[in-house]
ZAMARGU-4260 file (C-alpha; in steps of 0.2 Angstrom, whole numbers, plus 5000, padded with zeros to 4 digits):
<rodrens>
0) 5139/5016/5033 | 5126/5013/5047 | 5124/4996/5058 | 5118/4983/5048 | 5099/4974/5049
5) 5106/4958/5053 | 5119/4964/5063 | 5105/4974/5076 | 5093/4960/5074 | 5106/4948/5080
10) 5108/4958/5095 | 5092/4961/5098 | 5093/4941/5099 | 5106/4940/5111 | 5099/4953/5121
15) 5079/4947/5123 | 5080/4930/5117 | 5063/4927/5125 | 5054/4942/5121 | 5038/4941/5109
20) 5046/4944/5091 | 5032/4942/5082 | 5011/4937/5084 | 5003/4930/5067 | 4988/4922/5065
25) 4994/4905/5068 | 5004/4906/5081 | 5018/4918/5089 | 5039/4918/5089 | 5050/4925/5103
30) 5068/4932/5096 | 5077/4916/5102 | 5063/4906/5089 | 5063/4917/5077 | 5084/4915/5077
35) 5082/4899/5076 | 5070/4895/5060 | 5078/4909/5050 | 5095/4900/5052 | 5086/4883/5050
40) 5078/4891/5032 | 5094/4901/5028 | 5105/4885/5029 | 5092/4875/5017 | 5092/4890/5005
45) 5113/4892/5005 | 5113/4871/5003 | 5099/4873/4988 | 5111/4882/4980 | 5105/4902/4984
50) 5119/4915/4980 | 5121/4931/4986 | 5109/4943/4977 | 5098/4927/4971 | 5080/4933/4971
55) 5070/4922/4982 | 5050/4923/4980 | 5041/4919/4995 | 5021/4917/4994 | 5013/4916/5009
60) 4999/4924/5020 | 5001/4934/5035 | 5009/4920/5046 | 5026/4915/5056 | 5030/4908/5041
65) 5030/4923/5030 | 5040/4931/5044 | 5055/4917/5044 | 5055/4916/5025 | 5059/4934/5024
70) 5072/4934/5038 | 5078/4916/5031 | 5081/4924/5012 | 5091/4939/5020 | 5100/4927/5031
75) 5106/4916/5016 | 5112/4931/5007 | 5095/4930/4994 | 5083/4945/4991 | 5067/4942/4996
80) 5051/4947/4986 | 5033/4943/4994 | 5019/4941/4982 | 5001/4941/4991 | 4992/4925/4988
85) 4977/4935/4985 | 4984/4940/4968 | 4975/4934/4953 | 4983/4921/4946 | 4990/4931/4928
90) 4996/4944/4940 | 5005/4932/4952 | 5012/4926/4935 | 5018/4941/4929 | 5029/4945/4943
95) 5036/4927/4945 | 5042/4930/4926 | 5049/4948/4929 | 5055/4944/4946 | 5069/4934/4938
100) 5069/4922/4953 | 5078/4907/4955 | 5069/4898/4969 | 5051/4903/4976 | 5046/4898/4993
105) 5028/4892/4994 | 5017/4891/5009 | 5008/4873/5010 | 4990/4883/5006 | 4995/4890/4993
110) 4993/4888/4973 | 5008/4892/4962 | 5007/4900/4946 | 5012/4889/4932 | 5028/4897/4925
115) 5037/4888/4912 | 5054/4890/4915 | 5051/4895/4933 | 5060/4897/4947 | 5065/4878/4958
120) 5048/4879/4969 | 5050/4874/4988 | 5039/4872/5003 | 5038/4885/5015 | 5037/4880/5033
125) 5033/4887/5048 | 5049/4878/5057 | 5059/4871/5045 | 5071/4857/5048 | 5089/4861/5051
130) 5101/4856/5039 | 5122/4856/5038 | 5125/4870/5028 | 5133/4888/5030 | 5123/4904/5029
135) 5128/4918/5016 | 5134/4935/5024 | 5131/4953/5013 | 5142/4959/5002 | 5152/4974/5013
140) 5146/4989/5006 | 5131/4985/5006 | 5126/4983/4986 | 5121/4966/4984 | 5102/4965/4980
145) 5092/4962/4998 | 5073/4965/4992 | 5063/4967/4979 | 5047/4976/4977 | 5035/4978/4962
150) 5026/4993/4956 | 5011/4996/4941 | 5020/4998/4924 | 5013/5010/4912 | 5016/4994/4898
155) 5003/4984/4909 | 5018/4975/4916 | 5023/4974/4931 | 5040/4983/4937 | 5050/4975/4949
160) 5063/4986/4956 | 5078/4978/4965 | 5083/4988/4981 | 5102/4983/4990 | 5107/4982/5008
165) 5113/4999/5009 | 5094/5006/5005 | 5088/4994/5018 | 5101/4998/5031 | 5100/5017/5031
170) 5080/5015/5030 | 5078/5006/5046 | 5092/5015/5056 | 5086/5032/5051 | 5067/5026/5055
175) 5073/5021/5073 | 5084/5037/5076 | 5068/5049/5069 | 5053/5039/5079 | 5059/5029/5092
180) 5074/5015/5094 | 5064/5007/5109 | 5055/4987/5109 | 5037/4995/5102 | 5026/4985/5096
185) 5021/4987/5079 | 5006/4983/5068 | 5010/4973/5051 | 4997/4985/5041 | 5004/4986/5023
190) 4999/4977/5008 | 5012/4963/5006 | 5026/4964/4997 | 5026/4981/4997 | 5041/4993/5001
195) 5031/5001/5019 | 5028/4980/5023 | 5048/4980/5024 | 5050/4995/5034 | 5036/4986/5046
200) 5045/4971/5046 | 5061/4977/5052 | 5057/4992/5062 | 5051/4980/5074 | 5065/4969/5076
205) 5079/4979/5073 | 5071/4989/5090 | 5067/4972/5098 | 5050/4975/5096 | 5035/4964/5094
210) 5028/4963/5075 | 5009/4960/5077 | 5000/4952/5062 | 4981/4954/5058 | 4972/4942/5047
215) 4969/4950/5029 | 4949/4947/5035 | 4956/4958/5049 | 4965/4969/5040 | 4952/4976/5027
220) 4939/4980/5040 | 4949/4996/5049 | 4935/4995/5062 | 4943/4979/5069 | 4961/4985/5063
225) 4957/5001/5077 | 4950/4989/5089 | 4968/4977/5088 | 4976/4994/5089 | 4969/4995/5107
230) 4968/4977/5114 | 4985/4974/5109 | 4993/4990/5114 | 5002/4994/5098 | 5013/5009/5097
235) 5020/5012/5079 | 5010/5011/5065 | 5012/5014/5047 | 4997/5020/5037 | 4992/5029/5022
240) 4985/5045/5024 | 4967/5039/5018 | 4967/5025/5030 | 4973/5038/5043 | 4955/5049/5040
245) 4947/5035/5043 | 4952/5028/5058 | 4954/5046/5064 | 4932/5047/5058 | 4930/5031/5070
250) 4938/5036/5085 | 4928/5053/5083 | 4911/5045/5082 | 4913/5029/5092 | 4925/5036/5105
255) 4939/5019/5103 | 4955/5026/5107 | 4973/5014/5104 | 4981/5026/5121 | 4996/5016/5119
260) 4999/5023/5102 | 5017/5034/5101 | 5023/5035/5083 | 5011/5036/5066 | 5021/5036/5053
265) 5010/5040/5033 | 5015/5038/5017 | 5010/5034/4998 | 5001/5050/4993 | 4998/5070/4999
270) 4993/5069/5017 | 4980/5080/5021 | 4976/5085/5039 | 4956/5086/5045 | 4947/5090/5058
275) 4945/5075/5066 | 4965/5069/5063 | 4968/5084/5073 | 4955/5079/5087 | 4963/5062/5085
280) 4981/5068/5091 | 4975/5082/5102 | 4968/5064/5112 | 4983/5055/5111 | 4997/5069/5118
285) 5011/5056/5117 | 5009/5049/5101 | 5020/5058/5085 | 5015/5060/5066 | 5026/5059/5052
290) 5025/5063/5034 | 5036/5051/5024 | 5039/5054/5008 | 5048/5042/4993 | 5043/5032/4977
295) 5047/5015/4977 | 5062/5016/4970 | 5070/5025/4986 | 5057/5021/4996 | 5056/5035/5014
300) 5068/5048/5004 | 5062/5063/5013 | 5052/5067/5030 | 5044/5076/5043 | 5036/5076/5058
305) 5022/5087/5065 | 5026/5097/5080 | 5017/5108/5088 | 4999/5108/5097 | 4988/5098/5081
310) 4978/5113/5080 | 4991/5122/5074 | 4997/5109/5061 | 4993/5115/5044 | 4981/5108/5034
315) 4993/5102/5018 | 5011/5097/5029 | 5027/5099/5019 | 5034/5083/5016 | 5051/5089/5024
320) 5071/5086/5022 | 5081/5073/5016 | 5086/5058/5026 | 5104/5055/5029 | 5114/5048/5015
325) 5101/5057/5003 | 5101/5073/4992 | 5086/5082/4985 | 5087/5093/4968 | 5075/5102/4963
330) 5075/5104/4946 | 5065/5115/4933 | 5054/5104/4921 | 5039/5105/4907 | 5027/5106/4919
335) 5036/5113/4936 | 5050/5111/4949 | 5052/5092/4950 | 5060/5082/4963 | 5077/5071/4959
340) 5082/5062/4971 | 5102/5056/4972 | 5110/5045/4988 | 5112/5029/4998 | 5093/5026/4994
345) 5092/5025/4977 | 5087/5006/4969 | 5099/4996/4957 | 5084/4999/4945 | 5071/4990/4937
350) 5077/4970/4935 | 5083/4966/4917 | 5074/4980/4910 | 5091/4991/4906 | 5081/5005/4897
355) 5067/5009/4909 | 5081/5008/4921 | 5091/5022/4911 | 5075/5034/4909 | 5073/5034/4927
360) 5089/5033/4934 | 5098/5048/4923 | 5115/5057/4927 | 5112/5073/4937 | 5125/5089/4936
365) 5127/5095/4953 | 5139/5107/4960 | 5150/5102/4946 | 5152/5084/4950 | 5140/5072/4940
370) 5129/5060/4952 | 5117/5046/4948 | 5098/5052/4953 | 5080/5047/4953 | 5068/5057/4942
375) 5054/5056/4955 | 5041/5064/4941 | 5033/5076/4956 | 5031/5092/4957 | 5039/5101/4973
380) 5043/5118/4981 | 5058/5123/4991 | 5054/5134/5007 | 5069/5146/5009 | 5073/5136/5024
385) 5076/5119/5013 | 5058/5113/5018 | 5050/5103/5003 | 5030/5105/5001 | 5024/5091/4988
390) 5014/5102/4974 | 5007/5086/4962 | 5014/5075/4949 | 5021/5081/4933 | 5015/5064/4922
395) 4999/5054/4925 | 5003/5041/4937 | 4991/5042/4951 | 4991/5037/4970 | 4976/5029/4976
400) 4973/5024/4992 | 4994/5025/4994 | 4996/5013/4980 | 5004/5019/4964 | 4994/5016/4950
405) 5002/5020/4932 | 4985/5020/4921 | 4992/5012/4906 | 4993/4995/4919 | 4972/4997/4919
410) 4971/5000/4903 | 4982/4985/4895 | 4971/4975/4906 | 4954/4981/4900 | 4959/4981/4883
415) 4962/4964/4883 | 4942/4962/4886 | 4936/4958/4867 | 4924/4970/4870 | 4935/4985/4873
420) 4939/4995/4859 | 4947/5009/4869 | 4951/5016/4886 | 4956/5027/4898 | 4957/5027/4916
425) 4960/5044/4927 | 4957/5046/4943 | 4941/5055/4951 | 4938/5061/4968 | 4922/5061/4974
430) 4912/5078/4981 | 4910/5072/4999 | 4918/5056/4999 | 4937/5061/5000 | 4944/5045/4996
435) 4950/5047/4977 | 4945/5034/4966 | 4950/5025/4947 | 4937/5027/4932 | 4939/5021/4916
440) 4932/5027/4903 | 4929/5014/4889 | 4923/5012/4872 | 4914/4998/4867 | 4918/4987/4851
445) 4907/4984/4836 | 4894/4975/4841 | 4896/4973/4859 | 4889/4983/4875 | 4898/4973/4889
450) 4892/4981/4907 | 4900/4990/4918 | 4902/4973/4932 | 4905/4964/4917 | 4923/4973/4912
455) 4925/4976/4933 | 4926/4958/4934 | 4938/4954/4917 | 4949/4969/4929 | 4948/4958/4945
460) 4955/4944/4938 | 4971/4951/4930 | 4974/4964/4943 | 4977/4967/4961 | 4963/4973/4968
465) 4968/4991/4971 | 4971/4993/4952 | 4953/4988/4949 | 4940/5004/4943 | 4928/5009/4957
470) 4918/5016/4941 | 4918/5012/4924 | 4912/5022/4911 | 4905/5017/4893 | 4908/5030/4879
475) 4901/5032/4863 | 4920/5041/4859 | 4934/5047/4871 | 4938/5067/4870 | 4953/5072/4858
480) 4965/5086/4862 | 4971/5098/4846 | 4986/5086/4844 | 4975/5069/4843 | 4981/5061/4862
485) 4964/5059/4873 | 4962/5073/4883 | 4961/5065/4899 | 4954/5084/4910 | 4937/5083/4898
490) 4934/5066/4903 | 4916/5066/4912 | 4916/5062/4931 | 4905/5045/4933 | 4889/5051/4940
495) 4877/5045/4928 | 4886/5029/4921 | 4888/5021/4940 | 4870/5023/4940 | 4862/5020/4922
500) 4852/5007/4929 | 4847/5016/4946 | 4829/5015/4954 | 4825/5032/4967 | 4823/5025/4984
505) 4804/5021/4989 | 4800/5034/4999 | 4785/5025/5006 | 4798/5014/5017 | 4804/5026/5029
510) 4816/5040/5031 | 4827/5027/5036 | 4832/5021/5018 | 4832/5037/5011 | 4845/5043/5024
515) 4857/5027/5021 | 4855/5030/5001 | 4859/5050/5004 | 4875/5044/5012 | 4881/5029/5002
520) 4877/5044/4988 | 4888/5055/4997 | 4901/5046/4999 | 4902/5036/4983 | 4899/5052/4971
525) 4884/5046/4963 | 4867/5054/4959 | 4856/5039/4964 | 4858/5022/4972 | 4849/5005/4968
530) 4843/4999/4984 | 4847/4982/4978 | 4866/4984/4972 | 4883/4980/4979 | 4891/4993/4987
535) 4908/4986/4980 | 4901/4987/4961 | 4895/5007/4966 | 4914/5010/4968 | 4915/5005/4986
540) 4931/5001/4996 | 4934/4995/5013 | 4940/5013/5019 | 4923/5021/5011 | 4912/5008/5020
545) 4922/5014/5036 | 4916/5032/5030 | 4898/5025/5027 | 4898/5020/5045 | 4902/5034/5053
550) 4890/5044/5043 | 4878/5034/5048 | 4878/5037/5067 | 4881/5054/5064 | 4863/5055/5057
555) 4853/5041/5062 | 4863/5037/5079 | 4863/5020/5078 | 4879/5008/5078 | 4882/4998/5065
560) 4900/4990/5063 | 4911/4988/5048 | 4910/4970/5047 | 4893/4971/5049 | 4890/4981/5035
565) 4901/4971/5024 | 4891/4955/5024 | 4878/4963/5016 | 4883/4978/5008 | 4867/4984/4998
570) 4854/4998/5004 | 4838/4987/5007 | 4852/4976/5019 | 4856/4990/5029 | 4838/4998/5030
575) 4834/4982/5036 | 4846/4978/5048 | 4847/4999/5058 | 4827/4997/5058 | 4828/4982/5067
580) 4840/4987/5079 | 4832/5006/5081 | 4814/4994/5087 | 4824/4982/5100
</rodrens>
């Protein structure tokens, strides 16, 4: 079995007691502090009655109290699961119900979800109050619940998997041993509450490194994300491929650079190597990439790194060999070979849902012994030299952005709209915008024509906001294939409907609006752009307006910064603000 998380952050204790463990925010913890509080939270948990395997929730922002909470659960012997505070309140709801938890720690600024029946709420603080009470020690081998993590159902629940210490432990262990085992500082990046924000979390303290924490202002915009990069010298970051485009566009066209980076770790969907990724790491000679591969429910399960000059890298990596502990079979399926997955990573399963559990987690005849393995649903092919190269899914779950989304969690959601008669919702990748987007296509009721901001708003507040539809489409009827199921592959792309209510730009204005609506086109995938409309109701992102800023200094050669574009994203806003500042 492999060292132990608390075992290597306790010695990472011992040994740099005064050494930044984490900057937030709100403040800042060295290793000595950050021992401290987590035993001062642990004891308050064990004496409140958590139990080993007890889920603890813990809602907070990006803050040193988010960070002791999650070492404080863990300490106690709980299982933690964060829920970002920025969910909308069903949703937050939703997961406290399924999370089965029995005690939810709640940061001060923060509004609870009212769950009848819910779990014992208490307070969460930055430096709790010691109390008299043991802490909880794991189980030995490793098999008591220590997080869990929650993933798009295709029910429109929620799925919260439960993943034990054992998963945990050989995840961090192996991610030292294949990057680097030194103190790096390390950017907290991921959504929270999601499997990557774990590995984040305790890369950096089972190293001795330093956990760095933007604002989720700070976060959003990866124009200020590449710029913290930089003034505080991170050197391991986690990213999904997407975001990794982006900031490699950035550092292409406004020349910021993060030299101290050393190991780039993506994950969450196909990663795809452009021009200006390889440009990126032809400039930084020390830093490494790595292709992670895994679903939630093993999370990193197979992985590679890059070697070689980048110009030699190809442009679809493989996604590379098992990690120790792990097996890969490659079994032949409806649609292709798909990927099982067997080993020391796999989940308990999903919590108290027995028969989801027993789809996904099936028996497996390997070798003639019988092993318990994860039916992954992708599609792979194995190289003669054991190599795996990720082919597609085999279903028709979708990863956007390096979020799993299963549609049927969209579509539960619209439906609930009374005027939705039917949907479906696919996902669309623009021409010449790269980043792949969701579309629903819906059908209104009798007797209603609700809009397309209209059913993008009922979305928001059921859903996270990566489940919410860049574009929705209204439909007289959805296409039918010979057996009566929608065919999702004759589903229009959105061009026309994101538009329906599209004015031509005034060409008497300038060039200079006609450029920034030939971009925002561009990259959004549609055929004409109101110069009055939210770039967010267009189908916008914070990574496409990083891709709209670029663009535009490519052709106009002016600087405009992501922030700045965010404050008022329309295109009569932007005209306005690159004429003023081509004239000064």
């Amino acid at each position: 079995m492999p060292q132990r998380v608390l075992e290597l952050i306790a010695a990472q204790v011992r040994r740099r007691p005064h050494a930044p463990a984490l900057v937030a925010p709100d403040g800042r913890l060295d290793y000595a502090e950050l021992d401290r509080r987590s035993a001062a939270l642990a004891a308050r948990l064990r004496q409140q009655g958590v139990r080993a395997g007890d889920a603890v929730l813990v809602q907070a922002s990006r803050s040193v109290a988010l960070g002791v909470a999650v070492l404080g659960v863990l300490r106690a012997g709980g299982a933690f699961c964060v829920v970002d505070p920025d969910y909308p309140a069903d949703r937050a709801a939703l997961m406290w119900r399924r999370s089965h938890a029995r005690f939810a720690l709640v940061a001060a600024e923060v509004r609870p979800p009212a769950v009848p029946d819910g779990p014992v709420l208490l307070p969460l603080e930055a430096d709790p109050a010691p109390v008299a009470a043991p802490t909880g020690v794991p189980d030995p081998d490793g098999e008591d619940p220590a997080y869990l993590v929650f993933t798009s159902g295709s029910t429109g629940v929620p799925k919260a998997i439960s993943l034990p210490h054992r998963c945990l432990d050989n995840l961090i262990v192996w991610t030292l041993a294949a990057t680097s085992a030194e103190p790096l500082r390390t950017l907290m990046f991921a959504p929270l509450g999601f499997d990557v924000f774990v590995q984040e979390v305790f890369t950096a303290w089972c190293s001795g490194g330093c956990l760095y924490a933007p604002s989720e202002a700070e976060r959003v915009d990866v124009q200020r994300v590449w710029s913290l990069c930089r003034e505080w010298g991170i050197e391991r970051i986690f990213l999904p491929p997407v975001a990794l485009r982006r900031l490699a566009d950035l550092a292409a066209e406004f020349g910021v650079l993060p030299g101290a980076l050393r190991e780039v770790a993506v994950a969450g969907e196909a990663l795809h190597i452009t021009p200006a990724v390889r440009e990126l790491f032809g400039r930084l000679p020390a830093a490494r990439l790595h292709n992670h591969y895994g679903p939630s429910e093993t999370h990193v399960a197979v992985a590679h790194t890059l070697t070689g000059p980048p110009h030699s890298w190809p442009d679809l990596p493989p996604i590379g060999r098992p990690l120790p502990g792990v097996t890969a079979h490659v079994a032949p399926g409806e649609e292709g070979d798909e990927l099982w997955l067997a080993g020391v990573a796999l989940a308990h399963g999903y919590v108290r849902d027995p028969e989801q559990t027993a789809r996904r987690f099936r028996p497996l005849r390997v070798g003639g012994r019988t092993v318990r393995a994860y039916r992954t649903g992708d599609l792979v092919r194995q190289r003669p030299d054991g190599v795996l190269e990720y082919l597609g899914r085999a279903d028709g779950q979708l990863k956007i952005r390096g979020y799993r989304v299963e549609p049927g969690d969209v579509e539960a959601a619209l439906l609930r709209h009374p005027g939705v008669r039917e949907c479906a919702v696919v996902g669309w990748t623009p021409p010449d915008g790269e980043e792949r987007r969701l579309v629903a296509h819906v059908v209104p009721a009798p007797g209603h024509r609700p809009s397309a901001e209209e059913l993008r708003a009922h979305a928001a507040g059921l859903l996270p906001a990566y489940l919410v539809p860049q574009h929705v489409v209204l439909a007289r009827e959805l296409p039918l294939s010979p057996n009566g199921k929608i065919d999702r592959r004759r589903l229009p792309a959105p061009h026309a409907a994101s538009c329906d209510t599209a004015q031509h730009p005034d060409p008497a204005t300038g060039d200079v609006r006609a450029a920034v609506a030939a971009v925002w086109s561009t990259v959004l995938g549609v055929t004409d752009v109101p110069p009055d409309r939210h770039f967010m109701e267009l189908g916008g992102t914070s990574l496409s307006a990083a891709l709209v800023v670029t663009r535009l200094h490519r052709h106009l050669r002016v600087e405009v910064s992501v922030q700045e574009f965010l404050r008022a994203p329309t295109v009569d806003a932007l005209t306005a603000l690159i004429t003023e500042r081509t004239a000064a």
